[in-house]
Biopython code that builds the backbone (N, CA, C, O; Angstrom):
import numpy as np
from Bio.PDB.StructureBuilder import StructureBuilder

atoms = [
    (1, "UNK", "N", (-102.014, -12.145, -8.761)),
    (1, "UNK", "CA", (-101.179, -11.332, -7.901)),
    (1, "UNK", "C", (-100.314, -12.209, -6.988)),
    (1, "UNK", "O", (-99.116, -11.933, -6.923)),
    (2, "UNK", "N", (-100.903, -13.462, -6.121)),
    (2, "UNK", "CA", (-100.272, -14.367, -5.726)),
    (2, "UNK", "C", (-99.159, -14.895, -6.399)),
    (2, "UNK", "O", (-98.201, -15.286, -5.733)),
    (3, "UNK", "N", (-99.144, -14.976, -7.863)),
    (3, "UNK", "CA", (-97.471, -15.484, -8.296)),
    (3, "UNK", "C", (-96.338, -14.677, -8.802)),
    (3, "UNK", "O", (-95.388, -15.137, -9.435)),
    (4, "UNK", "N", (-96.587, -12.889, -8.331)),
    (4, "UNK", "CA", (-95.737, -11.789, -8.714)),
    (4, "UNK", "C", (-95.374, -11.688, -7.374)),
    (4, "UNK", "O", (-94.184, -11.431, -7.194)),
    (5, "UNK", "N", (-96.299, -11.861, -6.060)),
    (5, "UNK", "CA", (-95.306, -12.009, -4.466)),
    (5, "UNK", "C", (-94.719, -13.486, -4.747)),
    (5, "UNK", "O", (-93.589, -13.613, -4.276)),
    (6, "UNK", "N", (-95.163, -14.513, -5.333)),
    (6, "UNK", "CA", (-94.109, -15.248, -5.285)),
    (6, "UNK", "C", (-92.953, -15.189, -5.373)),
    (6, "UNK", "O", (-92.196, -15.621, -4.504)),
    (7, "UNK", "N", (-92.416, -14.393, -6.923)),
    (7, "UNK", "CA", (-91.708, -14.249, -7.878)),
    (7, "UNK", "C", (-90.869, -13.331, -6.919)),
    (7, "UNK", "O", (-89.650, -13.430, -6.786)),
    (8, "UNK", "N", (-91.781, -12.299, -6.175)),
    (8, "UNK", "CA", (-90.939, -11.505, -5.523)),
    (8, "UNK", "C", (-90.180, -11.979, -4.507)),
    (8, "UNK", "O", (-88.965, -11.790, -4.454)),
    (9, "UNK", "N", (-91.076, -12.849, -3.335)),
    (9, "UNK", "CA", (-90.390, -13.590, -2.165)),
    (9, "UNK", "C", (-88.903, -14.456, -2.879)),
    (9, "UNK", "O", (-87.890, -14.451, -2.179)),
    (10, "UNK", "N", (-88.861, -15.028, -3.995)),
    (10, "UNK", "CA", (-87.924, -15.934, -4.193)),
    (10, "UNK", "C", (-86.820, -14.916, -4.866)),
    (10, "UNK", "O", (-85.647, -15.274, -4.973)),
    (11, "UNK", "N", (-87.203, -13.812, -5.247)),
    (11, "UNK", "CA", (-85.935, -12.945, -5.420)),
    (11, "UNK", "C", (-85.323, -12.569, -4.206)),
    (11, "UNK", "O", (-84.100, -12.629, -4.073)),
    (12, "UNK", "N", (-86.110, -12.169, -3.270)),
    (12, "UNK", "CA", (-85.306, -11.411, -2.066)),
    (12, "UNK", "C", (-85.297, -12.269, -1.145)),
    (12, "UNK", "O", (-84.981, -11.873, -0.024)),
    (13, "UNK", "N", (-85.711, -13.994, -1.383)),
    (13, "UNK", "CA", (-84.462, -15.028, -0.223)),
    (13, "UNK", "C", (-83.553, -15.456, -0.989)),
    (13, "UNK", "O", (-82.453, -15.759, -0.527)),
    (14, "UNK", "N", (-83.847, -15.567, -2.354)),
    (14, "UNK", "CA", (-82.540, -16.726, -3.581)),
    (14, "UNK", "C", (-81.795, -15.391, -4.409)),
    (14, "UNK", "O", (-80.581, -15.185, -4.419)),
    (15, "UNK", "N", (-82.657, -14.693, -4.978)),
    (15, "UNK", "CA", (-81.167, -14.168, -5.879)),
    (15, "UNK", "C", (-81.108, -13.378, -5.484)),
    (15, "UNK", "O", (-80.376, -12.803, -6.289)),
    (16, "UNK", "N", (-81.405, -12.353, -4.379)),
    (16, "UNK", "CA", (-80.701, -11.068, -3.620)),
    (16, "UNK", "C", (-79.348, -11.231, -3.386)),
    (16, "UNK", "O", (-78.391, -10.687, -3.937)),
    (17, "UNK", "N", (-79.407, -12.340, -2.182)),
    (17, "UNK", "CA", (-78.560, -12.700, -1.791)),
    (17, "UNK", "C", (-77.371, -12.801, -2.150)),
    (17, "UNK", "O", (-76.364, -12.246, -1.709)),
    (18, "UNK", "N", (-77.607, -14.078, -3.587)),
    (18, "UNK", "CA", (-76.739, -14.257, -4.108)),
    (18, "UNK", "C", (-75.866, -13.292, -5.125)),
    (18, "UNK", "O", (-74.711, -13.470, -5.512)),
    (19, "UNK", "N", (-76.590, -12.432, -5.374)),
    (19, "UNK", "CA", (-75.869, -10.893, -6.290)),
    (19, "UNK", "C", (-75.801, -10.357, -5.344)),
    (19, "UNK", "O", (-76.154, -9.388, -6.017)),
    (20, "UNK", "N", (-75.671, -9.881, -4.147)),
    (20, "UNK", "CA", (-75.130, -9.869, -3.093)),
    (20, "UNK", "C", (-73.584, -10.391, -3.021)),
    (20, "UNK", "O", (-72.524, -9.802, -3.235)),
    (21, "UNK", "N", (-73.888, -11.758, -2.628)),
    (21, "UNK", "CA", (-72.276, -12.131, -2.703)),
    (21, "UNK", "C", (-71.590, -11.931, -3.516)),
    (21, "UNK", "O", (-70.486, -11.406, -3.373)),
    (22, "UNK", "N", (-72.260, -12.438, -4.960)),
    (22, "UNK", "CA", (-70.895, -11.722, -6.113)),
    (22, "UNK", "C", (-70.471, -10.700, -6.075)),
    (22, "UNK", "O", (-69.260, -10.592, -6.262)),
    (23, "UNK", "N", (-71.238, -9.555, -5.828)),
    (23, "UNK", "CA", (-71.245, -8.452, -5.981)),
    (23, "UNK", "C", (-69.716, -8.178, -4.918)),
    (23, "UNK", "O", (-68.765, -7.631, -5.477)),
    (24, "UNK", "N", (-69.610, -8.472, -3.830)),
    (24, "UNK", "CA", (-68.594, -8.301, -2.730)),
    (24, "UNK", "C", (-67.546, -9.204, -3.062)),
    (24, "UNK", "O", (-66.430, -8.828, -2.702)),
    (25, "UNK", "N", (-67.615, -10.405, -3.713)),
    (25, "UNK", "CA", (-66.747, -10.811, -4.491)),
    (25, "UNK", "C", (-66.178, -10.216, -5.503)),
    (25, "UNK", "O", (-64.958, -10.101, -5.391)),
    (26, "UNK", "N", (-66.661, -9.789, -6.473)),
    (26, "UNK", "CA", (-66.071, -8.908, -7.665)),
    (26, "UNK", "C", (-65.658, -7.772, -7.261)),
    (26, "UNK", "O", (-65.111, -7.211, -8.211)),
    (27, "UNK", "N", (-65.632, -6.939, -6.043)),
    (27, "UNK", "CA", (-65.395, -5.880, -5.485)),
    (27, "UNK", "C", (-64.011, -6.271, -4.961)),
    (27, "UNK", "O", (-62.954, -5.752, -5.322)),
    (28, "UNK", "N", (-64.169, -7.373, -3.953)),
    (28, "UNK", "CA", (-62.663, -8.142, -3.568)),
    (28, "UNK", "C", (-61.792, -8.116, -4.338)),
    (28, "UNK", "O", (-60.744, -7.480, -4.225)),
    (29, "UNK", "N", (-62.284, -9.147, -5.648)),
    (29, "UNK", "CA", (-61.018, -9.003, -6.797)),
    (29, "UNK", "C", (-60.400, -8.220, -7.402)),
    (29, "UNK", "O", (-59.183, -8.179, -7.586)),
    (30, "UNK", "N", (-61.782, -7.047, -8.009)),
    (30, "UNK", "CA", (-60.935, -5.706, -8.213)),
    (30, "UNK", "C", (-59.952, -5.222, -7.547)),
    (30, "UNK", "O", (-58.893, -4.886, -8.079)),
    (31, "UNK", "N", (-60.182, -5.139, -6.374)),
    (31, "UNK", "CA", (-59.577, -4.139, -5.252)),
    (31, "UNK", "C", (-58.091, -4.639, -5.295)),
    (31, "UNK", "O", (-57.184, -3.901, -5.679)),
    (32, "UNK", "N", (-57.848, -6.179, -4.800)),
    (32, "UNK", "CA", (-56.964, -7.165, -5.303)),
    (32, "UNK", "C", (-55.976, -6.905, -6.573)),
    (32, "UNK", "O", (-54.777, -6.686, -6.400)),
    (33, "UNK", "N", (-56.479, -6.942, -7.653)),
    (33, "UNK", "CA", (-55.878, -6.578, -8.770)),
    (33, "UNK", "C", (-55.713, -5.659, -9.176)),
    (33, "UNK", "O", (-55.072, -5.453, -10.207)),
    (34, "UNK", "N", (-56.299, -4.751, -8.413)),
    (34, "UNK", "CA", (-55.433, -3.092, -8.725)),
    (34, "UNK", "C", (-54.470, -2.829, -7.621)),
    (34, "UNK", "O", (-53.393, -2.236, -7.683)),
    (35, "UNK", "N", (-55.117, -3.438, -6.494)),
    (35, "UNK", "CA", (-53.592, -2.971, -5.666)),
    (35, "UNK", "C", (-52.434, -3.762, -5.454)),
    (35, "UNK", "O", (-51.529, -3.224, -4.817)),
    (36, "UNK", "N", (-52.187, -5.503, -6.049)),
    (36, "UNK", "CA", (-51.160, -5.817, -6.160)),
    (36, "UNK", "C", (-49.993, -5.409, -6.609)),
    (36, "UNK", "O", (-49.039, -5.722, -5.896)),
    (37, "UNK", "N", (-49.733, -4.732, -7.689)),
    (37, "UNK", "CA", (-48.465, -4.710, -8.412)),
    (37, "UNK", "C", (-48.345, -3.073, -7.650)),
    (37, "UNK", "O", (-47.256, -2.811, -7.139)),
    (38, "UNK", "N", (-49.101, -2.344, -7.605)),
    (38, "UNK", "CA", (-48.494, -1.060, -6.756)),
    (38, "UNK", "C", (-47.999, -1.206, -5.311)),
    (38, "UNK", "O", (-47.064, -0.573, -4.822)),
    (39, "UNK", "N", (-48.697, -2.057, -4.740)),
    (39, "UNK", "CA", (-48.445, -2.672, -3.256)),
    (39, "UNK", "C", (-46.813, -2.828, -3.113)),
    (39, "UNK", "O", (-46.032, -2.408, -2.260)),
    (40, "UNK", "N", (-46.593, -3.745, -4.513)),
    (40, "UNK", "CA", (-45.106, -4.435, -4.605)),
    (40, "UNK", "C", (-44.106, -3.557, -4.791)),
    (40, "UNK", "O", (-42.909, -3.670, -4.526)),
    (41, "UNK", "N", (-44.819, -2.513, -5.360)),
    (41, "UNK", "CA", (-43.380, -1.163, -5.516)),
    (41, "UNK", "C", (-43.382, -0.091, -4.148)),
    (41, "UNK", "O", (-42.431, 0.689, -4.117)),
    (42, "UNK", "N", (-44.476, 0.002, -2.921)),
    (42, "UNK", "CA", (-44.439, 0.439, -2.089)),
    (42, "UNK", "C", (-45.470, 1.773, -2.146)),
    (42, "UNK", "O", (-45.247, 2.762, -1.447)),
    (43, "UNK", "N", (-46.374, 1.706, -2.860)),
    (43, "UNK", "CA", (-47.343, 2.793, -3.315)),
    (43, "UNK", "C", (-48.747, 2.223, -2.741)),
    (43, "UNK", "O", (-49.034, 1.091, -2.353)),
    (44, "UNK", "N", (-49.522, 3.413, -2.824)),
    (44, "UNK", "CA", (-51.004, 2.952, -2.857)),
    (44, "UNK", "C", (-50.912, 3.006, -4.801)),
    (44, "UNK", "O", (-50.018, 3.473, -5.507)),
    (45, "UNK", "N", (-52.282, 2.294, -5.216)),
    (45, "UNK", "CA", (-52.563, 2.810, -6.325)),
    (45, "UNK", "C", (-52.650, 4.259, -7.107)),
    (45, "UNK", "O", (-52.245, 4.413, -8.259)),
    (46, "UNK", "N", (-53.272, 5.353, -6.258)),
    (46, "UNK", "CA", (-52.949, 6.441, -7.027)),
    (46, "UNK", "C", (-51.550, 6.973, -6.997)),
    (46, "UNK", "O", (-51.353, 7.900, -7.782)),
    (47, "UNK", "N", (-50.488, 6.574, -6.230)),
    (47, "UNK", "CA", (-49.018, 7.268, -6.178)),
    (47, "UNK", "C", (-48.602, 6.585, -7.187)),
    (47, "UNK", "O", (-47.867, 7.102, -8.028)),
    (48, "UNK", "N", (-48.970, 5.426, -7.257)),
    (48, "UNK", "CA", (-48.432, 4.745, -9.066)),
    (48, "UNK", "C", (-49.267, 5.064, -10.103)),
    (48, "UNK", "O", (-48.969, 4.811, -11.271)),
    (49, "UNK", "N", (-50.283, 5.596, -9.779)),
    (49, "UNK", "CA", (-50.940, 6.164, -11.154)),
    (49, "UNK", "C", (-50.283, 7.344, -11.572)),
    (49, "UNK", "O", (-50.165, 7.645, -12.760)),
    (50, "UNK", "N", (-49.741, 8.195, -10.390)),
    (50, "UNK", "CA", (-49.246, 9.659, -10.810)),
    (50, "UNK", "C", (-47.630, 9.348, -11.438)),
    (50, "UNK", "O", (-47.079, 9.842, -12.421)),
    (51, "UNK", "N", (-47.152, 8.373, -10.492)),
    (51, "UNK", "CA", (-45.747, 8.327, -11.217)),
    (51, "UNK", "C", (-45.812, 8.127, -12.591)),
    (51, "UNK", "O", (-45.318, 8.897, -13.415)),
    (52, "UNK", "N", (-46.541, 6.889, -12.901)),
    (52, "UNK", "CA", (-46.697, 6.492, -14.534)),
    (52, "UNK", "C", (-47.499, 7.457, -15.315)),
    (52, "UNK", "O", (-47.467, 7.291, -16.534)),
    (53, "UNK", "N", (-48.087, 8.261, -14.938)),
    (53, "UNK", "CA", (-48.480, 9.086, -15.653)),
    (53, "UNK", "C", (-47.583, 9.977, -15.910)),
    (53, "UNK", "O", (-47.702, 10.537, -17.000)),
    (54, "UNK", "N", (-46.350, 10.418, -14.960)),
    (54, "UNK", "CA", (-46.007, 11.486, -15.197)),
    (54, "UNK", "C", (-44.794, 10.937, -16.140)),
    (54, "UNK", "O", (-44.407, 11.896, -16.808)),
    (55, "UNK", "N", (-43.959, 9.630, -16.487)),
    (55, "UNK", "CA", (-43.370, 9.025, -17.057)),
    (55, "UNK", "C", (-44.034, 8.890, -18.677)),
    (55, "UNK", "O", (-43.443, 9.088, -19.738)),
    (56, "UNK", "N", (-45.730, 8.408, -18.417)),
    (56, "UNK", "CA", (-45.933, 8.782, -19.715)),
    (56, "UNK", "C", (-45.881, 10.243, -20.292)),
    (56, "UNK", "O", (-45.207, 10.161, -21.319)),
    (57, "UNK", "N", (-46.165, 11.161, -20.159)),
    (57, "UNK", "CA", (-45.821, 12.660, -20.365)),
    (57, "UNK", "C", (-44.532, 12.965, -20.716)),
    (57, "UNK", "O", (-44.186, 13.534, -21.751)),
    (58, "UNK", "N", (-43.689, 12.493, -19.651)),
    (58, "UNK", "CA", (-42.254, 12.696, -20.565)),
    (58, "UNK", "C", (-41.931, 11.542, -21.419)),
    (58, "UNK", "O", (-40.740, 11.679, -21.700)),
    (59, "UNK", "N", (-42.359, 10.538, -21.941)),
    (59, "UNK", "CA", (-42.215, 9.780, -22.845)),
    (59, "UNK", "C", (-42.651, 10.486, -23.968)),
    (59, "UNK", "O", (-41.784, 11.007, -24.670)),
    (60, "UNK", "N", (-44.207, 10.642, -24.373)),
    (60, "UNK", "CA", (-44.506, 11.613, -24.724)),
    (60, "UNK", "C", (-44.537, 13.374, -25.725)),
    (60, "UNK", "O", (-45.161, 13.962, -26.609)),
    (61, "UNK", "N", (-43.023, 13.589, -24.487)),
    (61, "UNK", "CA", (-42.224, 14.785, -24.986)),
    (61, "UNK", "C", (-41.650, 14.578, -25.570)),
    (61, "UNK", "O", (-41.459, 15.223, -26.601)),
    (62, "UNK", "N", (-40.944, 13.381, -25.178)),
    (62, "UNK", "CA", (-39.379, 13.561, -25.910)),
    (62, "UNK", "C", (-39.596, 12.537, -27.071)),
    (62, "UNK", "O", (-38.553, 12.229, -27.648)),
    (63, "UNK", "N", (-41.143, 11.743, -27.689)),
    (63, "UNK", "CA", (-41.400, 11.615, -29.072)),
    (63, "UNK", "C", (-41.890, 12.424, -29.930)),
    (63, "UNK", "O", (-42.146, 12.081, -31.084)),
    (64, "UNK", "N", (-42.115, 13.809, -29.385)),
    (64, "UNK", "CA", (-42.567, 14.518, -29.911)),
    (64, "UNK", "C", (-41.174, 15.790, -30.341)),
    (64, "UNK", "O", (-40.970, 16.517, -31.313)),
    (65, "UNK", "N", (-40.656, 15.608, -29.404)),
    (65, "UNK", "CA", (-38.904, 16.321, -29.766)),
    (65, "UNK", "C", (-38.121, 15.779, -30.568)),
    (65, "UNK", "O", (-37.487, 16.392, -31.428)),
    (66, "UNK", "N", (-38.070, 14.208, -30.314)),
    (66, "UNK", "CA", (-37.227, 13.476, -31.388)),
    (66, "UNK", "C", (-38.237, 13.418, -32.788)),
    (66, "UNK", "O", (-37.518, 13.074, -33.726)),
    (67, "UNK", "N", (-39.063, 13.545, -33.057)),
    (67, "UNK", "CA", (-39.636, 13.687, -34.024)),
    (67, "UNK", "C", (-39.851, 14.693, -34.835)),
    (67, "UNK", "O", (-40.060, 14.562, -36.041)),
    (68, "UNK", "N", (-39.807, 15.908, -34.143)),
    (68, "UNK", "CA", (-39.329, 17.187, -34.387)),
    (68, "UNK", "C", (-37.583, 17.312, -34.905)),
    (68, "UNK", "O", (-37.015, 17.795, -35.885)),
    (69, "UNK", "N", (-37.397, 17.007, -34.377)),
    (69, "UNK", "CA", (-35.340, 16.392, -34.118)),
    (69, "UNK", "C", (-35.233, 15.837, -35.987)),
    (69, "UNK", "O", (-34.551, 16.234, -36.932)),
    (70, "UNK", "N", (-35.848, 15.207, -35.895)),
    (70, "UNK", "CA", (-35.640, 14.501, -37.163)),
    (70, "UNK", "C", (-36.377, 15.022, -38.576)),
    (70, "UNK", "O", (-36.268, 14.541, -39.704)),
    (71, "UNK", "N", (-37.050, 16.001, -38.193)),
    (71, "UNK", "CA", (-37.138, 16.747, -39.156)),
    (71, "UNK", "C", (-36.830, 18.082, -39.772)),
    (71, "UNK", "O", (-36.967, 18.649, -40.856)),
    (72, "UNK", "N", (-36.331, 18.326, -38.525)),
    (72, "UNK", "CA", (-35.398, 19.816, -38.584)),
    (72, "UNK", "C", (-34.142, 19.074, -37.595)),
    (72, "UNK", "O", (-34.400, 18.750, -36.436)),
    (73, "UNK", "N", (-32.901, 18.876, -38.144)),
    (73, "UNK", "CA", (-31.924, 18.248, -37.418)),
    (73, "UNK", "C", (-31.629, 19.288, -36.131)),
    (73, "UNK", "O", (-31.604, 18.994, -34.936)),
    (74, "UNK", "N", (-31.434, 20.480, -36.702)),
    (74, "UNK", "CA", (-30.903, 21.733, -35.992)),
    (74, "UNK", "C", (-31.716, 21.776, -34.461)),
    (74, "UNK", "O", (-31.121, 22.367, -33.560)),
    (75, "UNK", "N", (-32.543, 21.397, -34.269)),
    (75, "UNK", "CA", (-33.411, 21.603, -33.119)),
    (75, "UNK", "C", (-33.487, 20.200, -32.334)),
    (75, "UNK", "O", (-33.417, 19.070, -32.816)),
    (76, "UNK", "N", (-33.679, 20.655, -30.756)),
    (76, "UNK", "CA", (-33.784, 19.467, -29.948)),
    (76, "UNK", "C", (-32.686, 18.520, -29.982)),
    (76, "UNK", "O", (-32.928, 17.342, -29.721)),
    (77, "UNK", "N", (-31.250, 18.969, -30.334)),
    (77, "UNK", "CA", (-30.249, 18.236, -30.552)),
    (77, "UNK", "C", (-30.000, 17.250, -29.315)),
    (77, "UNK", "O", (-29.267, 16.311, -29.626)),
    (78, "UNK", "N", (-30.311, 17.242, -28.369)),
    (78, "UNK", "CA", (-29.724, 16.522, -26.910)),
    (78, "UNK", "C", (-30.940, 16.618, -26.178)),
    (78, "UNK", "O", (-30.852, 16.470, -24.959)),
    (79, "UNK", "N", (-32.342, 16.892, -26.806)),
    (79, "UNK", "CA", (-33.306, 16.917, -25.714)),
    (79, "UNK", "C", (-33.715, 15.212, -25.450)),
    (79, "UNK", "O", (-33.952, 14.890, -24.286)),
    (80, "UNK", "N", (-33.790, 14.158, -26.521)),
    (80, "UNK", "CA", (-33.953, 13.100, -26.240)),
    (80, "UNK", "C", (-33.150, 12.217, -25.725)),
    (80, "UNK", "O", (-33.474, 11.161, -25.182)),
    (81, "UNK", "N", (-31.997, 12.677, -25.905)),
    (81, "UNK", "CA", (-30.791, 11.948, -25.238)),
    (81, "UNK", "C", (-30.887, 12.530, -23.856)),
    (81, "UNK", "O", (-30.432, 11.755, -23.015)),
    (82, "UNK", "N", (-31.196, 13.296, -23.525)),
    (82, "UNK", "CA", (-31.200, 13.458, -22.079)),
    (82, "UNK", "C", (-32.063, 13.561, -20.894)),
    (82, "UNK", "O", (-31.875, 13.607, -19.678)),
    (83, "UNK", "N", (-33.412, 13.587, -21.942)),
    (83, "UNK", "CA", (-34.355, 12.902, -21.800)),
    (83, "UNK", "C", (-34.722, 10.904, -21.303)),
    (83, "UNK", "O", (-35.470, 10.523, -20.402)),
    (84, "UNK", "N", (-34.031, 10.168, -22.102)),
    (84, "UNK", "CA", (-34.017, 9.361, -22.078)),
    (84, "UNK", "C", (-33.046, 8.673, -20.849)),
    (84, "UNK", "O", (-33.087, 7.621, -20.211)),
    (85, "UNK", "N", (-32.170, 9.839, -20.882)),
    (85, "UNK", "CA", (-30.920, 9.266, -19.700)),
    (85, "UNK", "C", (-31.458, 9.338, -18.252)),
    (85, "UNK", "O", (-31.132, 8.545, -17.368)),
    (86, "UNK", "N", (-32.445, 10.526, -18.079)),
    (86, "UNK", "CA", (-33.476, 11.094, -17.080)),
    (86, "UNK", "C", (-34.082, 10.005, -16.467)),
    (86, "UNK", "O", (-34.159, 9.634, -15.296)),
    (87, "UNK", "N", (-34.568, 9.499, -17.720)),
    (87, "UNK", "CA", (-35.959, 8.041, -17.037)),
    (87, "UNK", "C", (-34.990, 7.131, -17.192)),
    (87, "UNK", "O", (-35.475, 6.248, -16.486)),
    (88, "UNK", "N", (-34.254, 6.805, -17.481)),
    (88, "UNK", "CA", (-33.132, 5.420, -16.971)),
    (88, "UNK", "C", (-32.853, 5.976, -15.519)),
    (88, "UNK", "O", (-33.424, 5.314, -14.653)),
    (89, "UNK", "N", (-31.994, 7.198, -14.983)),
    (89, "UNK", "CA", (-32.032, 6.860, -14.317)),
    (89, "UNK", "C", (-33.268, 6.631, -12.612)),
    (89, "UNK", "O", (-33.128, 5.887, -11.642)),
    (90, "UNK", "N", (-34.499, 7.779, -12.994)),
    (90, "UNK", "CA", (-35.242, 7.916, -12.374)),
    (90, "UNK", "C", (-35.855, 5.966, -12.356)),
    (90, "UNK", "O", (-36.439, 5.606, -11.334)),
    (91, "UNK", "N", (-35.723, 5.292, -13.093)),
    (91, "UNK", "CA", (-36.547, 4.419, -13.147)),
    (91, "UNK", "C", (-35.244, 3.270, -12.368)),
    (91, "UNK", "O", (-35.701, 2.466, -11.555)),
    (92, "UNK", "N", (-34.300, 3.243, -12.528)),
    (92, "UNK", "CA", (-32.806, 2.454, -11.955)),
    (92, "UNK", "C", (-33.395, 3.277, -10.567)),
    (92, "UNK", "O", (-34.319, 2.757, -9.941)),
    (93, "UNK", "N", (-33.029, 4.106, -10.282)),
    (93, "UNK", "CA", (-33.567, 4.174, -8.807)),
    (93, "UNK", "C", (-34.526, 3.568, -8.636)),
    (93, "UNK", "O", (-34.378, 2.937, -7.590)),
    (94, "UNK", "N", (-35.850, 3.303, -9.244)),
    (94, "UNK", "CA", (-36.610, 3.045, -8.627)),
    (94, "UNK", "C", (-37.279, 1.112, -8.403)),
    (94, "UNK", "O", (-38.146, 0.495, -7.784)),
    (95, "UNK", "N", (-36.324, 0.904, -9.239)),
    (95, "UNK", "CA", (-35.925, -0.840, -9.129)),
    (95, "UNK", "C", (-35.440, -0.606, -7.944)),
    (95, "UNK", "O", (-36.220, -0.873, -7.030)),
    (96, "UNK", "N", (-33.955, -0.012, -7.509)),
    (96, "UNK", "CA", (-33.244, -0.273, -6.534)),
    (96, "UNK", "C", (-34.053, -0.354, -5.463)),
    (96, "UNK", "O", (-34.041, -1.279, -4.651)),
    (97, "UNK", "N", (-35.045, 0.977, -5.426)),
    (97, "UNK", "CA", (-35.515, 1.017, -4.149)),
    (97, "UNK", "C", (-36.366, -0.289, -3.710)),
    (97, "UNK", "O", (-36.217, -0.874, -2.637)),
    (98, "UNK", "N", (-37.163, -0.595, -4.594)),
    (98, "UNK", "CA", (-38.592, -1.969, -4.807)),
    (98, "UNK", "C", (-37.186, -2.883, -4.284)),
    (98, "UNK", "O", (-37.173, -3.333, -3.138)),
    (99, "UNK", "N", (-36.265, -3.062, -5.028)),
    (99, "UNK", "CA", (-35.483, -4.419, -4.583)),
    (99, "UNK", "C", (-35.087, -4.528, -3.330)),
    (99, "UNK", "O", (-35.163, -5.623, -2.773)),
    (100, "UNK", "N", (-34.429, -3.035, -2.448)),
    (100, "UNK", "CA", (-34.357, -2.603, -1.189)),
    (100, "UNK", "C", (-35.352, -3.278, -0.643)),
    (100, "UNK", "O", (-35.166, -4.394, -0.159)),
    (101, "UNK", "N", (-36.666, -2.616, -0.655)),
    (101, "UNK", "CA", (-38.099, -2.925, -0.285)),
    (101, "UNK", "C", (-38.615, -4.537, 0.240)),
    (101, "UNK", "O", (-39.127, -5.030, 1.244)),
    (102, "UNK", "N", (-38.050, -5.073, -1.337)),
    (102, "UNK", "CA", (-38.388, -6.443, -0.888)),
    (102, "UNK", "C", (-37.253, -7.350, 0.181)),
    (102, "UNK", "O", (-37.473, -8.205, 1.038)),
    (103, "UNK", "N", (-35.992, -6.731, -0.310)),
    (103, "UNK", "CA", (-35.607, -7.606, 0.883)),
    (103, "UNK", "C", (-35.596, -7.188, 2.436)),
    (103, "UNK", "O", (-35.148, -8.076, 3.162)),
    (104, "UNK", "N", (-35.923, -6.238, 2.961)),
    (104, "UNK", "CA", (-36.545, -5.458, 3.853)),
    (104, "UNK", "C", (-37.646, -6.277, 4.163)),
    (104, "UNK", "O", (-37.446, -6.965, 5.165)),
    (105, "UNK", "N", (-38.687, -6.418, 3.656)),
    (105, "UNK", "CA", (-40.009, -7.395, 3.869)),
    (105, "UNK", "C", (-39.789, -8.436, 4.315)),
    (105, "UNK", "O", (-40.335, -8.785, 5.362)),
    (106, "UNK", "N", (-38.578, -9.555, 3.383)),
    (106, "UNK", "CA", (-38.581, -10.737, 3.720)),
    (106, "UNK", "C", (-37.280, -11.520, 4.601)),
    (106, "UNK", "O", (-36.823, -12.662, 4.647)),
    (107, "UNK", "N", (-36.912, -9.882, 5.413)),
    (107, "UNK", "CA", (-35.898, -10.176, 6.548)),
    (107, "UNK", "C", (-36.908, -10.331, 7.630)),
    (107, "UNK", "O", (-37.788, -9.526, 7.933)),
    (108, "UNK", "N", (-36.567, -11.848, 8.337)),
    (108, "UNK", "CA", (-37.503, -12.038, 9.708)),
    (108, "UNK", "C", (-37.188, -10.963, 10.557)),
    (108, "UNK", "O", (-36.012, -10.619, 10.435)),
    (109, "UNK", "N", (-37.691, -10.459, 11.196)),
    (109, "UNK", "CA", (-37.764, -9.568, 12.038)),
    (109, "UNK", "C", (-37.379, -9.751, 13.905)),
    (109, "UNK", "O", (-38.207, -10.382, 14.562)),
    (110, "UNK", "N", (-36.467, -9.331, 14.440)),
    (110, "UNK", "CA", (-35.670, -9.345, 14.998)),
    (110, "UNK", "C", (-36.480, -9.621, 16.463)),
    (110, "UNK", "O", (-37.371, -8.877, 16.053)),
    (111, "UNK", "N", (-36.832, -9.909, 17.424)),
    (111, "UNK", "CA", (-38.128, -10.018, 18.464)),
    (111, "UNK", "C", (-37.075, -9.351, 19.566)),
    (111, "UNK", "O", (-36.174, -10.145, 19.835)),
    (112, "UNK", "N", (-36.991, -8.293, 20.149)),
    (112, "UNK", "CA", (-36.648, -8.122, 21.073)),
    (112, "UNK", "C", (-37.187, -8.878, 22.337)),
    (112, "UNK", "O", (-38.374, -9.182, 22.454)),
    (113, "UNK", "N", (-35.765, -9.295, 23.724)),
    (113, "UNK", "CA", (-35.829, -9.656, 24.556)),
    (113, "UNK", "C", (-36.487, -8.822, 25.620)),
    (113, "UNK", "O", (-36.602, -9.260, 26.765)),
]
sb = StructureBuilder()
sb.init_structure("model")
sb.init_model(0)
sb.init_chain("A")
sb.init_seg("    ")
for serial, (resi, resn, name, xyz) in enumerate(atoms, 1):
    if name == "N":
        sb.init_residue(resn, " ", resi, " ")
    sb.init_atom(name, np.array(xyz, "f"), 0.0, 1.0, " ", f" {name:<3s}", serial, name[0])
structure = sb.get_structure()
């Protein structure tokens, strides 16, 4: 019984601990790498999950229209073309704005007297 409290004492001073720290480490990094690239467009992570989701959906549609399109010509004549013109420009705005964004960020900031 003496070398199962051993076994036990040296888990909960040596490797608690230490899966412990990883553990808050790997939590760090996640957190890190999901919220960089949304950070950079001005979102939390779920406002860029919903945008791209909702971009995939109409991507989506309009392969499922042009594919339709192309097998019955007569139908969906201009839904992918205008479709497509939609997310150019929804997505051109939304460079502009990120590019806005960043140089906004990396104007020093003015210290009032």
């Amino acid at each position: 019984m003496a070398f199962l409290e051993k076994i036990r004492q040296f888990y909960l001073q040596a490797v608690q601990p230490l899966l412990l720290l990883l553990l808050r480490k790997l939590i760090a990094f996640l957190a890190e790498i999901f919220s960089n690239h949304p950070n950079a467009t001005g979102e939390n992570y779920f406002q860029h999950f919903w945008f791209t989701a909702k971009m995939s959906l109409r991507l989506v549609f309009t392969a499922v229209a042009l594919f339709i399109h192309g097998v019955f010509p007569f139908t969906f004549t201009r839904t992918a073309s205008n479709q497509m013109a939609k997310m150019n420009a929804i997505m051109t705005a939304r460079v502009n704005y990120i590019q806005e964004l960043a140089k906004k960020n990396a104007e020093p900031t003015e210290q009032a007297e």
